[in-house]
TORKOL-4160 file (C-alpha; in steps of 0.2 Angstrom, whole numbers, padded with zeros to 4 digits, m for minus):
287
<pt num="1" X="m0128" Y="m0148" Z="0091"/>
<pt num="2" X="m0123" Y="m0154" Z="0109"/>
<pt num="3" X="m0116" Y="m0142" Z="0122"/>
<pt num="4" X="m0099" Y="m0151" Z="0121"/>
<pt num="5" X="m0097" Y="m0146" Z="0101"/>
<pt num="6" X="m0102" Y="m0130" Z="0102"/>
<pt num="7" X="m0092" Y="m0127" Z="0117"/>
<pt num="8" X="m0075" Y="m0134" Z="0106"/>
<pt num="9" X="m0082" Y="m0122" Z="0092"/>
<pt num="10" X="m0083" Y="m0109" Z="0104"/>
<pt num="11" X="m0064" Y="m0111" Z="0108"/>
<pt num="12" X="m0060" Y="m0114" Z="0093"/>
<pt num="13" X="m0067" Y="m0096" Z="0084"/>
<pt num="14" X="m0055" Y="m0090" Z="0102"/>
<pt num="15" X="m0041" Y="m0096" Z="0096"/>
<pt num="16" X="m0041" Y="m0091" Z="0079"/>
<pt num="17" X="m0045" Y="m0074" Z="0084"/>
<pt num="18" X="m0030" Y="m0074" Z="0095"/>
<pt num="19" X="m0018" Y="m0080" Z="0081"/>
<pt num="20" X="m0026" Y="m0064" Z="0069"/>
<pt num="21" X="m0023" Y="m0052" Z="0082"/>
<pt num="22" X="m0006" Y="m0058" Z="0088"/>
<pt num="23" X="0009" Y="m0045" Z="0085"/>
<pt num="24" X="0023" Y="m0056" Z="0096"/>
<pt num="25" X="0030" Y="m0070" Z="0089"/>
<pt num="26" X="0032" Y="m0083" Z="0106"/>
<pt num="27" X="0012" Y="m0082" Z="0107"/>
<pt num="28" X="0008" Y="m0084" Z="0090"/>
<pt num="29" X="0017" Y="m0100" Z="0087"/>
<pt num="30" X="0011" Y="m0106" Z="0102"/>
<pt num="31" X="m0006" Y="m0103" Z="0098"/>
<pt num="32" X="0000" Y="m0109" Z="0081"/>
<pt num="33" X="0004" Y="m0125" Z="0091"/>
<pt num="34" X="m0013" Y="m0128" Z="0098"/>
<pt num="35" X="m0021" Y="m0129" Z="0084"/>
<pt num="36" X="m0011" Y="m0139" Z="0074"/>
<pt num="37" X="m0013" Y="m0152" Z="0090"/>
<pt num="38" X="m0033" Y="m0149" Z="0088"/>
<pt num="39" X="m0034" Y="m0151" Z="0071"/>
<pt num="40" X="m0024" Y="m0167" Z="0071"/>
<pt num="41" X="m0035" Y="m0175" Z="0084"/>
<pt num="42" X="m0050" Y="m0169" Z="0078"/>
<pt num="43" X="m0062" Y="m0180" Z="0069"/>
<pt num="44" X="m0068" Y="m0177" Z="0052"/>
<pt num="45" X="m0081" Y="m0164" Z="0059"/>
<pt num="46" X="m0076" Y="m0154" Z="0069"/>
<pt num="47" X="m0057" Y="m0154" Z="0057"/>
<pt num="48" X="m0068" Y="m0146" Z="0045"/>
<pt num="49" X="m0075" Y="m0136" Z="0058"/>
<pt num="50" X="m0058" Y="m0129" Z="0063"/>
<pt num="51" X="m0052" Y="m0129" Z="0044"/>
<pt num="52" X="m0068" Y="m0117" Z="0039"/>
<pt num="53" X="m0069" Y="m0106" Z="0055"/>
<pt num="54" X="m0048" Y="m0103" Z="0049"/>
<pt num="55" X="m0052" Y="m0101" Z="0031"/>
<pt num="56" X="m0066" Y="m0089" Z="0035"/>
<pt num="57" X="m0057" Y="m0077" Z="0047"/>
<pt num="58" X="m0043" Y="m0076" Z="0037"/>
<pt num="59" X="m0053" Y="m0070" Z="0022"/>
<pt num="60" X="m0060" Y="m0057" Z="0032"/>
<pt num="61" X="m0044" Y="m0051" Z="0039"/>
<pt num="62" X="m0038" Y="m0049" Z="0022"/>
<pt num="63" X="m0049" Y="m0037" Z="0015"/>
<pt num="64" X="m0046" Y="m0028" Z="0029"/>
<pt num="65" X="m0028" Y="m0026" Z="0024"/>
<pt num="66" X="m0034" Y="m0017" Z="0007"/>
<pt num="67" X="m0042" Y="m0004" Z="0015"/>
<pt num="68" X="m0025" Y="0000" Z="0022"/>
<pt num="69" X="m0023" Y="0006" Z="0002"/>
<pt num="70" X="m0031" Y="0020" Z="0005"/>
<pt num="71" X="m0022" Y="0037" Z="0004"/>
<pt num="72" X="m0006" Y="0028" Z="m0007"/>
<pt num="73" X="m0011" Y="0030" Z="m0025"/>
<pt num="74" X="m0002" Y="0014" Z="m0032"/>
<pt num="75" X="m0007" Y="m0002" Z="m0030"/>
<pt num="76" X="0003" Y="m0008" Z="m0016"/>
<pt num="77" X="m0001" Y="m0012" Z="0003"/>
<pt num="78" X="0011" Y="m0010" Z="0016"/>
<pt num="79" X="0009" Y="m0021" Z="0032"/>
<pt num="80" X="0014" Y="m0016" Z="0047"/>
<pt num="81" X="0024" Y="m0024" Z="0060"/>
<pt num="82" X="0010" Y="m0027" Z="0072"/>
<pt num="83" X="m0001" Y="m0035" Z="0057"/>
<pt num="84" X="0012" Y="m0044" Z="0047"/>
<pt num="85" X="0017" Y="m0058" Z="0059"/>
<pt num="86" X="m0002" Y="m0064" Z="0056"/>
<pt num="87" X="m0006" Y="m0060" Z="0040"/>
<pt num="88" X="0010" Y="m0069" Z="0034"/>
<pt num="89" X="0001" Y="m0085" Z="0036"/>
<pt num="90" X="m0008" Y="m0086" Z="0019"/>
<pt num="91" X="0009" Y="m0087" Z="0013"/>
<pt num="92" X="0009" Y="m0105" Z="0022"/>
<pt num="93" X="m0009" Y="m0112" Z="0024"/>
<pt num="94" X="m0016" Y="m0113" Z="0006"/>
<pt num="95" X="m0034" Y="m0107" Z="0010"/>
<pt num="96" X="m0047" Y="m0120" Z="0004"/>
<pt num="97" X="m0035" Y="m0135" Z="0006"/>
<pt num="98" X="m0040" Y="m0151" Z="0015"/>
<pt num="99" X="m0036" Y="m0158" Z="0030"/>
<pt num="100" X="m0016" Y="m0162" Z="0026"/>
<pt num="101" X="m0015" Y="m0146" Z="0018"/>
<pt num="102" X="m0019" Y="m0138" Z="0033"/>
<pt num="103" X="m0008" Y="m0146" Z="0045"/>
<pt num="104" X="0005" Y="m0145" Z="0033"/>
<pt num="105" X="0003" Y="m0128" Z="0032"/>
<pt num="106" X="0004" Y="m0123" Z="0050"/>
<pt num="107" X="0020" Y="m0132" Z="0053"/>
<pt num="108" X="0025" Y="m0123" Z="0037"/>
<pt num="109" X="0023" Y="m0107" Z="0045"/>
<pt num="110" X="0029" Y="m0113" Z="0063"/>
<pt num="111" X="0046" Y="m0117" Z="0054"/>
<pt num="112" X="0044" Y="m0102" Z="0044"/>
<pt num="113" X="0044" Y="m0093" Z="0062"/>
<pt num="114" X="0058" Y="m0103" Z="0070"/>
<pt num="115" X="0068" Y="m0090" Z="0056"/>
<pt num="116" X="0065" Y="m0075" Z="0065"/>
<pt num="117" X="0077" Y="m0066" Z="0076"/>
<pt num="118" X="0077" Y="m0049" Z="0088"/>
<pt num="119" X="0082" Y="m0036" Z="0077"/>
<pt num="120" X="0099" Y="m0034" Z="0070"/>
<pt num="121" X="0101" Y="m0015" Z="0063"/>
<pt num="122" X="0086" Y="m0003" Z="0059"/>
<pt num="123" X="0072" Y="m0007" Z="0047"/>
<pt num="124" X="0066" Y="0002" Z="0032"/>
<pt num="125" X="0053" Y="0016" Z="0038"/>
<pt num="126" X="0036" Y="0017" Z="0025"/>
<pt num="127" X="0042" Y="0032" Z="0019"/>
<pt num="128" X="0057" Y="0026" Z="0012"/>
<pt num="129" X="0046" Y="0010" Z="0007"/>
<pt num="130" X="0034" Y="0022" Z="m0001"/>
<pt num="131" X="0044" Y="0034" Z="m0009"/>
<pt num="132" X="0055" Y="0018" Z="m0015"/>
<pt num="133" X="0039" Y="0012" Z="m0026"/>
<pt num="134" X="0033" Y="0030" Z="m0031"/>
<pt num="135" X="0051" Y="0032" Z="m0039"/>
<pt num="136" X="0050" Y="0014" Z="m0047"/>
<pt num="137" X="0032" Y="0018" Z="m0055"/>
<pt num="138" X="0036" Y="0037" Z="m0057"/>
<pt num="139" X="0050" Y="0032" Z="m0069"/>
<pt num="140" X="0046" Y="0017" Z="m0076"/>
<pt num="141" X="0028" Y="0012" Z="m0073"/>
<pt num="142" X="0036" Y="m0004" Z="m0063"/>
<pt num="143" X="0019" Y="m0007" Z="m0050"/>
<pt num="144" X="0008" Y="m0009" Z="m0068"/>
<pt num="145" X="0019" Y="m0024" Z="m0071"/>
<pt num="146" X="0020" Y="m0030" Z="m0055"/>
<pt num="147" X="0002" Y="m0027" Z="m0048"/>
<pt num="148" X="m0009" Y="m0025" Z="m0063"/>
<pt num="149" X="m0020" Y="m0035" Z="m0054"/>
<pt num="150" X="m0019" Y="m0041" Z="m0036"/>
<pt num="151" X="m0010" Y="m0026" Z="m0025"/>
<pt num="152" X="0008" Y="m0029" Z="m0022"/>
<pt num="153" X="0010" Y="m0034" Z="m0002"/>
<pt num="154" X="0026" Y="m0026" Z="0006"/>
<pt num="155" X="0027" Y="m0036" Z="0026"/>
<pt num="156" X="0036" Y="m0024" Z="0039"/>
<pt num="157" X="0042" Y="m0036" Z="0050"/>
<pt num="158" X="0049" Y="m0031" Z="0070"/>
<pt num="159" X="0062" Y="m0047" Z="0068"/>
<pt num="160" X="0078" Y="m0051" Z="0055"/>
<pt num="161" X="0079" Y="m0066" Z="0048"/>
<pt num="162" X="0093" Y="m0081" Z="0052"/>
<pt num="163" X="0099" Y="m0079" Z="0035"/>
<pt num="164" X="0091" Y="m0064" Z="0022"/>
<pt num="165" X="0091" Y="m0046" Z="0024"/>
<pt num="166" X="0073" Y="m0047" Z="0016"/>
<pt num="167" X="0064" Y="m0058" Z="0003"/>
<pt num="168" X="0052" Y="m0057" Z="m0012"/>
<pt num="169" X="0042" Y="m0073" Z="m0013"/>
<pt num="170" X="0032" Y="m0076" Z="m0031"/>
<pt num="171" X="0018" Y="m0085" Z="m0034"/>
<pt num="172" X="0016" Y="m0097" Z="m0049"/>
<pt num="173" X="0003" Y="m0097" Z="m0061"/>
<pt num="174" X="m0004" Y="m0086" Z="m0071"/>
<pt num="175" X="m0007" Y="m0071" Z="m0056"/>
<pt num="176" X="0013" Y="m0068" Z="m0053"/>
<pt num="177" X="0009" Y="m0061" Z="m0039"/>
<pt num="178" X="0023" Y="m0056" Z="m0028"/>
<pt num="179" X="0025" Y="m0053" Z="m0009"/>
<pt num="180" X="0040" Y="m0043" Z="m0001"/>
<pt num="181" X="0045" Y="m0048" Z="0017"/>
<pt num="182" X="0057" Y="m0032" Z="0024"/>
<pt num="183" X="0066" Y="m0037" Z="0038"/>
<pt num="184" X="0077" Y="m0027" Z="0048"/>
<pt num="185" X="0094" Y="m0031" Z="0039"/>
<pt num="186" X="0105" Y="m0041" Z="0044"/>
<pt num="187" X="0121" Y="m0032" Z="0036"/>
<pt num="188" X="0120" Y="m0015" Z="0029"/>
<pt num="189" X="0139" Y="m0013" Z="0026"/>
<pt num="190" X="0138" Y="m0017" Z="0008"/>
<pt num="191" X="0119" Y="m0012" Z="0002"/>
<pt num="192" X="0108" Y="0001" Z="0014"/>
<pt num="193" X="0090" Y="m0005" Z="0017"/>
<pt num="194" X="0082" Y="0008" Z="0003"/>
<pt num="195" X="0092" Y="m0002" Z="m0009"/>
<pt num="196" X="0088" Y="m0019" Z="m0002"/>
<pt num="197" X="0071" Y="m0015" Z="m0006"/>
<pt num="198" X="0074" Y="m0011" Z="m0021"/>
<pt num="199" X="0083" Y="m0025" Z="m0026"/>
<pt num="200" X="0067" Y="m0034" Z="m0020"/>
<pt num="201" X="0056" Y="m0025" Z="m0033"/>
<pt num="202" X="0071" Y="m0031" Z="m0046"/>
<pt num="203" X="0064" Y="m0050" Z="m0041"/>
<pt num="204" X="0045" Y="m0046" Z="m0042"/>
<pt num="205" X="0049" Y="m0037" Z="m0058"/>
<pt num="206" X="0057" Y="m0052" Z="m0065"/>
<pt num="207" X="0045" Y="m0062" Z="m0060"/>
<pt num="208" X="0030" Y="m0053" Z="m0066"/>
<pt num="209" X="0041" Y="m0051" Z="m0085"/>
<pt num="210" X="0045" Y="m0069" Z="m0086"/>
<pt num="211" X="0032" Y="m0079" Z="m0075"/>
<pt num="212" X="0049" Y="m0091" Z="m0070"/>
<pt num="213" X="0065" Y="m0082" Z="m0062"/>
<pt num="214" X="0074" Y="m0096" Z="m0070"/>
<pt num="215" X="0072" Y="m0086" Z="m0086"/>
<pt num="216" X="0082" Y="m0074" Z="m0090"/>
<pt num="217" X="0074" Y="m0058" Z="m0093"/>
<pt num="218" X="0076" Y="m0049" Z="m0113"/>
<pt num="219" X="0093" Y="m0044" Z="m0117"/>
<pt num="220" X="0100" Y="m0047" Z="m0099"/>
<pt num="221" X="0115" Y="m0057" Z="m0105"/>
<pt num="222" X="0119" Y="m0043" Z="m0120"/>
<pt num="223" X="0116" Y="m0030" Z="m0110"/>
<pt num="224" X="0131" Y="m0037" Z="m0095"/>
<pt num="225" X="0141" Y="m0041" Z="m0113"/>
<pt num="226" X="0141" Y="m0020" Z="m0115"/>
<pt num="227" X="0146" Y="m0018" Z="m0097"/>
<pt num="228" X="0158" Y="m0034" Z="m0099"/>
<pt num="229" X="0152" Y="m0043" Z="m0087"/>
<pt num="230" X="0151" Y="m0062" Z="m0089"/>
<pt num="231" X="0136" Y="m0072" Z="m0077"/>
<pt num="232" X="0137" Y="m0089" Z="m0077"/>
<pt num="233" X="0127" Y="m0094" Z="m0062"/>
<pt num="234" X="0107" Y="m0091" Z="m0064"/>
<pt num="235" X="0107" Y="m0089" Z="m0046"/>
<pt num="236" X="0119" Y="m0077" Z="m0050"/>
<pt num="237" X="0108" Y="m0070" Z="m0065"/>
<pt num="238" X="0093" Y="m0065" Z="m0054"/>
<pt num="239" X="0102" Y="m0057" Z="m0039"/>
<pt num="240" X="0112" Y="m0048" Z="m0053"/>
<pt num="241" X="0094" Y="m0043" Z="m0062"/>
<pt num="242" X="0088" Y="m0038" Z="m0046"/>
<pt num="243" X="0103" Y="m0026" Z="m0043"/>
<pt num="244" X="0102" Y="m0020" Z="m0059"/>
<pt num="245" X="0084" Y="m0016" Z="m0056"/>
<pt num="246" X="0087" Y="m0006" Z="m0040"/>
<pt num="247" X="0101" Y="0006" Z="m0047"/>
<pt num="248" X="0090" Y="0011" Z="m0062"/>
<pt num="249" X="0076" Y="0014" Z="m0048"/>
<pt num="250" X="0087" Y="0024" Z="m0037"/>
<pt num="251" X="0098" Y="0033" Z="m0052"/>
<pt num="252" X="0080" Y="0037" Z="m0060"/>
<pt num="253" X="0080" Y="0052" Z="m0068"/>
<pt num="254" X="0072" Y="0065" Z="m0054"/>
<pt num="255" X="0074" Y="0051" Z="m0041"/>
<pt num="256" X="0076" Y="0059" Z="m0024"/>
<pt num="257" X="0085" Y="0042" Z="m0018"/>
<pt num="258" X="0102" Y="0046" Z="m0026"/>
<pt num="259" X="0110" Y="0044" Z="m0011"/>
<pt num="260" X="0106" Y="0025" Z="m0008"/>
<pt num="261" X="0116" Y="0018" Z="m0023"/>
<pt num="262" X="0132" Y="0010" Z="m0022"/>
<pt num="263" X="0147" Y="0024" Z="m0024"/>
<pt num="264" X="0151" Y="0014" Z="m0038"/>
<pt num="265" X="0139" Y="0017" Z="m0047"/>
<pt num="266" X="0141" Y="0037" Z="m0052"/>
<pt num="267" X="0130" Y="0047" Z="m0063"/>
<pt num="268" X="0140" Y="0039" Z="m0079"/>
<pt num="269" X="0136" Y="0026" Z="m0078"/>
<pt num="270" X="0117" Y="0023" Z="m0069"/>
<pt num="271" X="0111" Y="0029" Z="m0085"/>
<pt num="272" X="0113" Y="0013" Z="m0094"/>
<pt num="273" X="0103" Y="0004" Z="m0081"/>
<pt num="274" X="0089" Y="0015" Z="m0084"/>
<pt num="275" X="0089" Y="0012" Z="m0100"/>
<pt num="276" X="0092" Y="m0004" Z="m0103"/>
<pt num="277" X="0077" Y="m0005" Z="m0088"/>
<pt num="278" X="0064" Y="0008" Z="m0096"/>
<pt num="279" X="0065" Y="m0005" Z="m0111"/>
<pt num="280" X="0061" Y="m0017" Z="m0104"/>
<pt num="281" X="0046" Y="m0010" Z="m0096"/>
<pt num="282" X="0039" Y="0000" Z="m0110"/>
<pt num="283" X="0038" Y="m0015" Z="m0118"/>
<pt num="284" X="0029" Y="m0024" Z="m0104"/>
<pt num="285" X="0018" Y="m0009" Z="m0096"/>
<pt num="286" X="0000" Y="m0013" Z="m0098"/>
<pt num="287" X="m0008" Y="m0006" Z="m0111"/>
């Protein structure tokens, strides 16, 4: 190997060290940037040097995100802000793709940044996070079904988005993984950031019941009939799941989180969310 390829190489492995470490955004998409711009005018060897040096870091970094399980008893991972900028990008780079794949993805995930703001109001704190998940696997065994497998990954981000408050993003095929992206909330005035999150485990939930969101989960539609509510929309259907998920979460038997539900919602009626939500769970829990 000639001094000028293992010098690139050598830039290369620099690089992509500095986009895994990288906790502020306007350096990680510039970094982000560069490589996109080597990879493209690469020829076919050293693109497959750069696509393999990436793949392999990222693995590694990734296993070093499981050990952050350690000390929380349910199979979940929470990513801190300085961390999930980074570790964000498998979402975007398919790992093992070709070359199109990778350029692809990289200008996925630039875009994907382009969506970040400064912060807008406080985040959720890994407490709540944490005791938000303990309530949801306390009462209803929700992590088995979400996570049986693969740990659920929760993203603390430092930035709100242009649009969402927060976002669960689902895989497809047979893992139903799910990924939680917790922003700090754009608007709090109608739903507190406990209940955000929560209405993101109400997606993952779905998700991990149906395999498609655009399928309804069991008895949805009767169970809105009891309450007399008519959905029309499935756009509508899922976001209405998802609430439905976080108030039996939050007005859970025990639940220390009371105080996050919508005043709506009183103790009359929370009960037929949890209900109607244990059901389906017992019926879908593991084993």
């Amino acid at each position: 190997m000639d001094n000028k390829a293992t010098t690139d190489e050598r830039k290369i492995d620099e690089l992509i060290s500095e986009i895994l470490d990288s906790s502020e955004l306007p350096a990680l998409k510039a970094n982000i940037r560069e490589l996109r711009s080597r990879a493209e005018e690469a020829d076919d060897m050293l693109g497959w040097v750069i696509r393999n040096s990436f793949y392999d870091a990222v693995v590694k970094r990734d296993a070093t995100y499981q050990r952050r399980m350690q000390g929380f008893k349910h199979n979940a991972v929470i990513i801190p802000p300085e961390l999930a900028l980074a570790a964000m990008i498998t979402g975007f780079v398919p790992i093992g793709g070709n070359h199109h794949d990778f350029i692809d993805g990289l200008a996925r995930f630039i875009q994907r940044c382009d969506m970040l703001l400064d912060p807008i109001t406080p985040a959720i704190t890994e407490a709540e996070i944490k005791a938000t998940i303990s309530a949801a696997q306390r009462a209803f065994g929700m992590i088995d079904i979400i996570a049986p497998a693969y740990p659920l990954r929760v993203f603390r981000f430092n930035h709100s988005h242009i649009t969402h408050n927060s976002e669960c993003a689902v895989l497809g095929g047979d893992s139903r993984q799910s990924f939680m992206f917790l922003y700090h909330p754009r608007d709090c005035d109608i739903h507190d950031r406990v209940f955000i999150f929560a209405h993101e485990l109400g997606h993952a939930l779905h998700n991990a019941l149906t395999g498609d969101v655009d399928i309804v989960p069991d008895g949805y539609d009767s169970f809105n009939k009891r309450l007399g509510v008519k959905i029309d929309e499935q756009k509508d259907k899922q976001e209405g799941f998802a609430d439905a998920v976080a108030i039996a979460i939050l007005g859970s038997p025990n639940s220390r989180l009371k105080s996050h539900l919508p005043t709506q919602f009183s103790k009359a009626i929370s009960p037929m969310f949890v209900r109607y939500i244990k059901g389906l769970c017992d019926a879908a829990r593991p084993g």
